[in-house]
N, C-alpha and C positions, 0 to 999 in steps of 0.2 A: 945186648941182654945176655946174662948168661947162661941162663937153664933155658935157651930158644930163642925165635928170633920176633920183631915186631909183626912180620911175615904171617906168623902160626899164632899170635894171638888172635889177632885182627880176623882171620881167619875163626877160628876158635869165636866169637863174639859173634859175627854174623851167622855161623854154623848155628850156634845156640839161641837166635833170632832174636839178641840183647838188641833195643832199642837205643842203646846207648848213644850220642853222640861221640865220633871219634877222630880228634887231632892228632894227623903222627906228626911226630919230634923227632927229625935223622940228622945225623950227620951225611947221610948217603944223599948227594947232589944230582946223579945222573936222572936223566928222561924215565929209563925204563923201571926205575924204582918208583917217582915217584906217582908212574902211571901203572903200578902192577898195587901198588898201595891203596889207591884213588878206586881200581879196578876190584881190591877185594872189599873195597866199602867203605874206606877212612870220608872223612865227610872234608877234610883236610888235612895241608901237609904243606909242615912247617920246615926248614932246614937250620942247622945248626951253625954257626951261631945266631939268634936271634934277638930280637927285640923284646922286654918284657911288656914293652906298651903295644905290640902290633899282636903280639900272642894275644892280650886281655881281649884286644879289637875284634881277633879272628872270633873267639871265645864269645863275646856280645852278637856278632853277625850269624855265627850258628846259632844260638839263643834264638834271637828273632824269627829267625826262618822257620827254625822246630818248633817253635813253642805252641802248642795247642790253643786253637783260639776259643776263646770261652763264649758261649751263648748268650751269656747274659750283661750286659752292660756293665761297666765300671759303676758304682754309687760314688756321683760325684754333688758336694753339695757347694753351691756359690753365695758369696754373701759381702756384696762390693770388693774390698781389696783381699778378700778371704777363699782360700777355696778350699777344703777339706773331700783328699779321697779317700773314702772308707775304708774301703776294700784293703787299700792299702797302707795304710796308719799315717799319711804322711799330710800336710797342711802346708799351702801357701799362702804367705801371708804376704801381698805387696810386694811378691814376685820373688821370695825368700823363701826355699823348700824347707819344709822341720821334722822332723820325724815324729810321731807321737805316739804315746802306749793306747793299747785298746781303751782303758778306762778314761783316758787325758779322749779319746778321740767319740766314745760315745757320749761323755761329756757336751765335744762342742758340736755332736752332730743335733744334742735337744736342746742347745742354745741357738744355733744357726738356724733351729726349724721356726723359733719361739722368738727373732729379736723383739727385744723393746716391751718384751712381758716379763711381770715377774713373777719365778719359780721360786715356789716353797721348795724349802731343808728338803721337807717330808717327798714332795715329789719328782724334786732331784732324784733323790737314792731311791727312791722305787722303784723311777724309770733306768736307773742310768745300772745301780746295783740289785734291781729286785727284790728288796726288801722291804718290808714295811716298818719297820726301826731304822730310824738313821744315826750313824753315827758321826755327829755334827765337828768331829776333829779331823776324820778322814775326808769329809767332804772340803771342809778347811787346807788342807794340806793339797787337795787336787786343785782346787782351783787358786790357789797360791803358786801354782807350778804354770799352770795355763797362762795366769796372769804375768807369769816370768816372762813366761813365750810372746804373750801379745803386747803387752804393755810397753813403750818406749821408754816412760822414765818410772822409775818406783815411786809410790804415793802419789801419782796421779790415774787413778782410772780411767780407761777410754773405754774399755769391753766391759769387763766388770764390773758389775755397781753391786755395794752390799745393801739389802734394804733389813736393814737394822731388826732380829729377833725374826725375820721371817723367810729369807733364803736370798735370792740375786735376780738381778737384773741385766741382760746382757743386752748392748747397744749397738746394733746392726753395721750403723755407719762408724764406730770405733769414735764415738765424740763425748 
């Protein structure tokens, strides 16, 4: 470093009682560095030259160990070969991780609650958008994207079912 050394940062961080996680990256090999490092608080210590994949790994394993554990369960919803976790936007489908947007994911969290019932236009977008006007293009277009996601072949529905002028039907078991 030029204006100081990694030494008086590291230092400097803990001084100011930063919370930060902290990886050092040296080219300095010996014992007493990396144990004067370790000593002023590095939570790790990487030597140079390294690995881009063993850094990421180091980087994932501090993750885990700091990361504040939340009090409150994951919201995780199941639904045969489906699992949808909230919390975190993402949807397994058949063992296949997907990412999905909040609206793509409140969507199937009030289909997954409701299989094999069919939901009105109207109480789609109340529930899903809070409104009491729907607007039956945007609804269209969301569940055209979902149907992208779930669907094997196109023009064959398994999840989806449209029930003609009155909103969808979605089918628990994908049949």
């Amino acid at each position: 470093m030029e204006d100081g050394n990694g030494f008086e940062v590291l230092q400097y961080l803990r001084d100011a009682n930063a919370a930060s996680l902290v990886i050092a990256l040296s080219a300095r090999r010996e014992v007493q560095d990396k144990i004067l490092t370790l000593g002023l608080g590095a939570d790790d210590y990487v030597t140079k030259p390294f690995s881009p994949v063993e850094l990421v790994a180091r980087v994932q394993a501090q993750l885990r160990r700091h990361r504040p554990h939340s009090s409150y369960p994951a919201k995780i919803l199941r639904l045969n070969k489906l699992v949808l976790d909230i919390d975190n936007y993402l949807l397994r489908n058949d063992g296949i991780l997907i990412s999905v947007t909040p609206v793509e994911c409140r969507l199937l969290e009030m289909f997954m609650q409701n299989p094999d019932r069919v939901l009105t236009k109207r109480e789609i977008y109340k529930q899903v958008w809070n409104h009491e006007n729907f607007d039956d293009n945007n609804l269209s277009v969301f569940i055209s994207r979902l149907r992208n996601i779930l669907e094997p072949t196109e023009g064959s529905p398994h999840y989806f079912h449209t029930i003609r002028g009155i909103g969808y039907r979605f089918s628990g078991d994908g049949q």
